[in-house]
C-alpha positions in Angstrom: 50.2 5.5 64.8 51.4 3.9 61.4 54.4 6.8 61.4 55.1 5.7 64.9 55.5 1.6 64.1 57.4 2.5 60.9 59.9 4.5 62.8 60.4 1.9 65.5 60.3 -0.9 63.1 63.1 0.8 60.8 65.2 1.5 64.0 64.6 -2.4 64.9 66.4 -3.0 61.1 68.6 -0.9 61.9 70.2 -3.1 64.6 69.5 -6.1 62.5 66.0 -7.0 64.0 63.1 -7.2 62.1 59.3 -6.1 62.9 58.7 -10.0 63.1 62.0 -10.8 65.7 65.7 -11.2 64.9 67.4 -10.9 61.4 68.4 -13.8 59.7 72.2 -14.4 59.3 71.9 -13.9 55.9 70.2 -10.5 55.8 72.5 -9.3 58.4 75.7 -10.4 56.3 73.7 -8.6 53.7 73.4 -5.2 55.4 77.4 -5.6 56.3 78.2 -5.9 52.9 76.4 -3.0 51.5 78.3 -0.9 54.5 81.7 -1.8 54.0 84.6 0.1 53.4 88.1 0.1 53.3 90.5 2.3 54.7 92.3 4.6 53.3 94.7 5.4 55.2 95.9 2.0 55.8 96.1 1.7 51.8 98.8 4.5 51.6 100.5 3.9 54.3 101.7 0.6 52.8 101.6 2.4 49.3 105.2 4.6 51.1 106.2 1.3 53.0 106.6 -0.8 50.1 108.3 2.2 48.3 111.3 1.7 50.4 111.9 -1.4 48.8 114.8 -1.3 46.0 115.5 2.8 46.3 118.7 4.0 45.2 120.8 6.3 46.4 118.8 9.2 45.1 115.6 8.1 46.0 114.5 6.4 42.9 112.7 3.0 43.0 114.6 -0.1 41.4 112.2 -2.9 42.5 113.4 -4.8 39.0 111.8 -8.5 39.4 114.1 -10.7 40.7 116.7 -8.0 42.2 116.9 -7.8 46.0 114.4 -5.2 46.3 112.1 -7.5 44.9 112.6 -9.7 46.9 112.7 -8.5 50.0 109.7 -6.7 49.0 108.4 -10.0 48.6 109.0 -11.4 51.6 107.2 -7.8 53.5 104.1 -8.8 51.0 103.8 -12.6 52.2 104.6 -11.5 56.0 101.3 -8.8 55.6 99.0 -12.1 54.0 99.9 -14.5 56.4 98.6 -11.5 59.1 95.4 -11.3 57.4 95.4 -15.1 57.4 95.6 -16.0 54.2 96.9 -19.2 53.6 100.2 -17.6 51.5 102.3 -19.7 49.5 104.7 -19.4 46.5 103.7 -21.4 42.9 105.9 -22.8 40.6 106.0 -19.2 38.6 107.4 -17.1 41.6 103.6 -16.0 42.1 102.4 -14.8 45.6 99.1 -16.9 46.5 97.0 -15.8 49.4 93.7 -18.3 49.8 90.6 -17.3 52.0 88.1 -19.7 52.5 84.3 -19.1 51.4 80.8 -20.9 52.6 80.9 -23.0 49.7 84.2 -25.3 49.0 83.1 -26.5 45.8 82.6 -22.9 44.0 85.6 -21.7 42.0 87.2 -18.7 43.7 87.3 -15.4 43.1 91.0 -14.3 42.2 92.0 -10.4 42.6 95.7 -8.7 43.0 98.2 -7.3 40.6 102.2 -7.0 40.7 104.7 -5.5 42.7 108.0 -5.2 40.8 109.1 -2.1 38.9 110.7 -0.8 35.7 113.7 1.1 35.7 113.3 4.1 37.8 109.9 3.3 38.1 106.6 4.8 40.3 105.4 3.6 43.8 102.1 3.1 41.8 102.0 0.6 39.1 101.3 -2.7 40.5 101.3 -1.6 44.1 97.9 -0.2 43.8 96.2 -3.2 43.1 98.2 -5.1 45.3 97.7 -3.4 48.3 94.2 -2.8 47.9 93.6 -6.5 47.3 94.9 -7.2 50.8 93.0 -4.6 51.7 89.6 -6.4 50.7 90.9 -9.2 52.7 91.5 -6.9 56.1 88.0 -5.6 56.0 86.4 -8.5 55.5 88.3 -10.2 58.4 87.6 -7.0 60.3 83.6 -7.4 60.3 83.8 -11.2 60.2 82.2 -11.6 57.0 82.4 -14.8 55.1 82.0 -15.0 51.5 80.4 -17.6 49.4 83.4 -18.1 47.0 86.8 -18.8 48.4 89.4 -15.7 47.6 92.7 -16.0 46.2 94.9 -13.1 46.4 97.5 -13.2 43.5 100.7 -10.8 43.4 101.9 -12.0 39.8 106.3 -12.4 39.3 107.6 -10.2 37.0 104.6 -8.1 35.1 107.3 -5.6 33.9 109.6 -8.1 32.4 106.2 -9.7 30.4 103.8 -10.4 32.2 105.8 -13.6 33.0 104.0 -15.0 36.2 100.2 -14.3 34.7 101.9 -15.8 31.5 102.9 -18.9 32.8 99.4 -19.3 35.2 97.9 -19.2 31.7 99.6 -21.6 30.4 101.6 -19.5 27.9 105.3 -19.6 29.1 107.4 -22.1 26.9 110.8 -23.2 27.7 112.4 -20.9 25.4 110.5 -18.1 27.4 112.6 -19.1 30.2 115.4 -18.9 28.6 115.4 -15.4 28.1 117.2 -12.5 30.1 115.5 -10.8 32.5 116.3 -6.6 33.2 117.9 -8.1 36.3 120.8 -10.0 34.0 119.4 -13.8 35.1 117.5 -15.8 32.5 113.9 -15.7 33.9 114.2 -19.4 34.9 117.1 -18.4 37.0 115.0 -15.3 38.6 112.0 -17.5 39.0 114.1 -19.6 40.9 116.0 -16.9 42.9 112.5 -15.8 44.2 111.4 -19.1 45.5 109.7 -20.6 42.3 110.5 -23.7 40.4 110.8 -23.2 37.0 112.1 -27.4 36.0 107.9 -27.7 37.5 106.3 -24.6 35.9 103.6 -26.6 34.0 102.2 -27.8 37.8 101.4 -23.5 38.4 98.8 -23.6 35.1 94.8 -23.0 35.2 92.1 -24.4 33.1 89.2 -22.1 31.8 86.5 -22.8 34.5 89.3 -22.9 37.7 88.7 -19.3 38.0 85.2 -17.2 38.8 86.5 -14.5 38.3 89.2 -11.8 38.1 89.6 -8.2 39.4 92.8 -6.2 39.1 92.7 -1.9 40.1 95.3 -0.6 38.4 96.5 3.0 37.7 95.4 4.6 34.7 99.1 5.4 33.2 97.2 7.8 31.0 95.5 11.2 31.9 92.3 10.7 30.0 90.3 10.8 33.5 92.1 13.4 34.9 91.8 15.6 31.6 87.9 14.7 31.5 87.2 14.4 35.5 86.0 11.3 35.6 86.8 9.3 39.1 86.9 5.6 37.8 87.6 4.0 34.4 86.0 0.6 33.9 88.2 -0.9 31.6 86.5 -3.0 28.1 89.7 -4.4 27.1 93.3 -4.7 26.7 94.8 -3.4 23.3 96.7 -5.7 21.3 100.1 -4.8 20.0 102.3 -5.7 16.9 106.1 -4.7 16.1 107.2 -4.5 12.6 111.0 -3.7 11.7 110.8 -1.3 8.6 113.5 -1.3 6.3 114.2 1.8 4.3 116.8 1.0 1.3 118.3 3.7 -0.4 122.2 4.5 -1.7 124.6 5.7 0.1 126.4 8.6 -1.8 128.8 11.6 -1.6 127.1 14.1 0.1 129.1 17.0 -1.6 128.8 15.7 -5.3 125.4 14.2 -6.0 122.5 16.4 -7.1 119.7 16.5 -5.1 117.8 15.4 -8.3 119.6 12.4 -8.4 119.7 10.9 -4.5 118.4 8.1 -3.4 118.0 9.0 0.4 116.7 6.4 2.4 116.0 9.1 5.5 114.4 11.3 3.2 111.9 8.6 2.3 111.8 7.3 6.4 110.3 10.8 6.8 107.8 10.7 4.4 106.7 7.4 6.1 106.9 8.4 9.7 104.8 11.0 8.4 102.4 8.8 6.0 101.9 6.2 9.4 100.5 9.2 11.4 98.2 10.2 8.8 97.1 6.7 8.2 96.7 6.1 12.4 94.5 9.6 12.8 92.3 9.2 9.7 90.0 6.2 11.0 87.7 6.5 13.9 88.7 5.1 17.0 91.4 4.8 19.6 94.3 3.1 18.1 97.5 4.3 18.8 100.6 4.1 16.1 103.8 4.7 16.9 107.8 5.2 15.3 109.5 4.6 18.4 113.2 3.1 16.8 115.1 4.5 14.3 119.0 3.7 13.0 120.4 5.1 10.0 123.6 4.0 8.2 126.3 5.2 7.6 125.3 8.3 9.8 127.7 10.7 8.7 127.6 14.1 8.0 129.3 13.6 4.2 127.1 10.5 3.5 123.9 10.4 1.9 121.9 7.6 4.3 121.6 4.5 2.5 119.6 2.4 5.2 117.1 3.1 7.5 115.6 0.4 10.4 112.4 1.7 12.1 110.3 0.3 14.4 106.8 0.5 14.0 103.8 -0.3 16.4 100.2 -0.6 16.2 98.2 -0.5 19.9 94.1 -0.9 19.1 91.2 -2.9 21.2 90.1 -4.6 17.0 92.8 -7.2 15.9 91.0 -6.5 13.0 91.5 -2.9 12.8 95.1 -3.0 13.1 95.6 -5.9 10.4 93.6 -2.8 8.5 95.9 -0.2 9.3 98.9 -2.1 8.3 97.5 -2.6 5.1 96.9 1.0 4.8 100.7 1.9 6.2 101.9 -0.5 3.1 100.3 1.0 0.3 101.4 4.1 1.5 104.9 2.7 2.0 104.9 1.6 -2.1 104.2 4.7 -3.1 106.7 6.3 -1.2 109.4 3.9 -2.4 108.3 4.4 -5.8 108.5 7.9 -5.5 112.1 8.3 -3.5 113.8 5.3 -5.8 114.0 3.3 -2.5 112.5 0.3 -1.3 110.8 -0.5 1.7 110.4 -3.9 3.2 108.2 -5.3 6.5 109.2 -8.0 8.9 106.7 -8.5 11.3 108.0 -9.1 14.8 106.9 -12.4 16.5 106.2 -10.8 20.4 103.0 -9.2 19.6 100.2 -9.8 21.8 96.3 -10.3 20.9 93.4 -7.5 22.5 91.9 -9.0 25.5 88.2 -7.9 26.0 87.1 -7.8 29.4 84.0 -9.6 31.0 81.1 -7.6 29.9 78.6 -8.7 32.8 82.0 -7.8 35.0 82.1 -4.4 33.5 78.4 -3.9 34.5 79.2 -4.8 38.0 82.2 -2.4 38.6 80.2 0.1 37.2 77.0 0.0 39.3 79.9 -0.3 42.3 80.4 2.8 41.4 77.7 4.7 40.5 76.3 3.1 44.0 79.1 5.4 45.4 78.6 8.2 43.9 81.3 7.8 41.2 81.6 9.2 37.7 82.3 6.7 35.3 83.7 6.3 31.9 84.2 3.2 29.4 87.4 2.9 28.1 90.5 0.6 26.6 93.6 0.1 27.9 96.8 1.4 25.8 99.1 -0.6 28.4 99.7 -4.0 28.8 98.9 -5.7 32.3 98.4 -9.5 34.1 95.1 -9.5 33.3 95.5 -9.7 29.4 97.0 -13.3 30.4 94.1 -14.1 32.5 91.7 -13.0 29.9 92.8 -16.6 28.2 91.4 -18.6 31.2 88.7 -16.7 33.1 86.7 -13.8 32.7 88.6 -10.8 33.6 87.9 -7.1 35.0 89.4 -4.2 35.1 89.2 -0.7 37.4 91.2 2.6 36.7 91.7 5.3 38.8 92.8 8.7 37.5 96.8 9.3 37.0 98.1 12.6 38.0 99.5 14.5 35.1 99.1 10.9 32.9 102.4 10.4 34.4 103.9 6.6 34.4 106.9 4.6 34.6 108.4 7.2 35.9 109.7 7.9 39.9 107.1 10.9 39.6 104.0 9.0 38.9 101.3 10.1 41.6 97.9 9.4 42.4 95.6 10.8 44.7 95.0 9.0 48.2 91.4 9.9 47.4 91.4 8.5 44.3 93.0 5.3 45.9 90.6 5.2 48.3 87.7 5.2 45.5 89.2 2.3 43.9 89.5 0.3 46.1 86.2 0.8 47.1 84.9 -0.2 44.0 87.0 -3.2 44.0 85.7 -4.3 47.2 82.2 -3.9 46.2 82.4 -5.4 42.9 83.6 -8.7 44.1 81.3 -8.7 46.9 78.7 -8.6 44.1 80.5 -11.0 42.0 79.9 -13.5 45.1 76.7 -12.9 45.5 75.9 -13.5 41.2 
């Protein structure tokens, strides 16, 4: 008799009555929630529609920021928002906003999206990923009717590739000198804000305080293969690596070729390899993750008959620990002294002034994309990100989150970046769920 009431009763639950009568609205938004998901197919299919946008005659994306197939990619974005009725406007910054109402008016709203424009002979991937699958949040929550507590704001940031400029200037970070730079599409980025329906003279009216924002989810592609090599589904990101640019300056004498003694050169490229050498074994020697790199090098006079005389590198540190890089220079120096001393040379450092600062990620945020997951089945795996992104800017004003999804081949920023519709599919999965438990926290 008991087995017989349970089983009726849990059928009754089942169609959102209880033992006692009818389900409260609450519970029965409740069960909704825990069933959602989104679809998949949908997701690609705008993944290869927006792809169109900016291809050249060979079939490789150009979607620059600010170019025309930016901005008529632009335009196809705001045309799918207002669809899913979202009230879709342009700020000051050139950045797509698409507002859904929640229960409660007077709770801050819960912001999600990513970019849309490209580098150079870029992938349909970066960006488009988190873009599409943040309208896709939107679509299945207007599809069962659900209502969040927290309003929604989609965001589709200007100009990520170009420096983060849109998240920049949201953040409060993007002086008028920044807007005097050039852009990759040749137009200052006050002149490509404009050009894609922003207002740079009013760019201050675009900016958040801390508290404006609940919080902020972006899925991105990995742009690495460490969860393809390792077979891990989703990555749930702890942080954005910082970055700093030093221009190295090798200092030798440049000499005949023919009638100095080896014994008695001062080679300046002789000594830059010793160093390119020296900042590897510095960057593998500590625990960790950091990255260094040599990724610029011009020697003069760069001739076959000449013994080099001058040497410019460039050198960059990537780690998650300001601290650990300010470490790692230090390290890179003395190594750099003895070098000099030894070659006859000197080497100087100018530190470059466009570095950018790690930005950790929300650590109760973390938690939550990760139970998402695991809740799906999903294997998981901690982990920084090398690359720079919106959400570094965001970090400054709200707390921020992060989801990865594996890259095929650890392919990026490049027209044969990939990743699996599956894999897309998971992601966006656990986006959806992790702001639905954001709401609910």
């Amino acid at each position: 008799m008991k087995r017989r009431n349970f089983i009726k009763n849990a059928g009754l639950t089942a169609l959102g009555i209880s033992a006692f009568g009818i389900m409260d609205s609450k519970s029965k938004q409740l069960m909704g929630f825990n069933n959602l998901k989104v679809n998949e197919e949908r997701i690609l299919n705008r993944i290869v529609e927006l792809s169109r946008f900016g291809k050249d005659e060979k079939g490789h994306g150009y979607r620059v920021a600010f170019t025309k197939g930016d901005i008529e990619a632009r335009a196809w974005f705001m045309e799918l928002m207002k669809k899913a009725k979202l009230e879709t406007a342009i700020d000051a910054a050139g950045n797509i906003i698409g507002k859904r109402k929640g229960k409660n008016p007077l709770l801050k709203p819960i912001c999600f999206g990513s970019h849309i424009d490209m580098v150079p002979d870029g992938g349909n991937y970066d960006g488009p990923l988190g873009s599409i699958s943040a309208l896709e949040v939107v679509e299945v929550l207007n599809e069962n009717n659900l209502l969040t507590e927290h309003p929604l704001e989609v965001i589709i940031f200007s100009n990520e590739e170009g420096g983060t400029i849109g998240s920049m200037a949201m953040s409060g970070g993007l002086s008028k000198e920044g807007l005097q730079q050039k852009s990759q599409s040749g137009l200052t980025m006050a002149e490509g804000i404009k050009a894609i329906g922003g207002d740079p003279n009013n760019i201050q009216s675009c900016v958040r305080k801390k508290g404006d924002i609940h919080a902020w989810f972006e899925l991105h592609i990995e742009q690495g293969g460490i969860l393809e090599k390792e077979n891990v589904q989703i990555g749930v990101v702890e942080g954005i690596v910082g970055i700093a640019h030093w221009e190295v300056t090798v200092e030798g004498f440049a000499n005949h070729a023919g009638t100095t003694p080896m014994n008695m050169r001062k080679d300046a490229l002789l000594a830059s390899s010793k160093f390119i050498i020296a900042v590897n074994e510095v960057v593998t020697a500590v625990k960790g993750n950091q990255v260094g790199t040599i990724g610029k090098i011009a020697e003069t006079p760069n001739a076959y008959n000449v013994i080099p005389g001058k040497v410019v590198l460039g050198l960059e540190l990537r780690d998650l620990s300001a601290d650990k890089i300010e470490i790692l220079i230090g390290e890179i120096e003395k190594r750099a002294a003895a070098i000099a001393k030894e070659s006859q040379t000197s080497i100087s450092f100018n530190r470059q002034a466009n570095e950018s600062k790690p930005a950790l990620t929300d650590k109760k945020l973390q938690q939550i994309i990760s139970t998402a997951a695991k809740d799906l089945g999903l294997s998981t795996k901690f982990m920084q990100s090398g690359a720079g992104h919106d959400s570094q800017e965001i970090a400054r004003i709200a707390p921020v989150a992060m989801i990865f999804i594996p890259s095929v081949g650890g392919i990026s920023h490049s027209f044969k970046e990939f990743s699996k519709p599956t894999d897309m599919g998971n992601g966006a999965n656990v986006l959806l769920k992790a702001i639905l438990s954001s709401d609910k926290g």
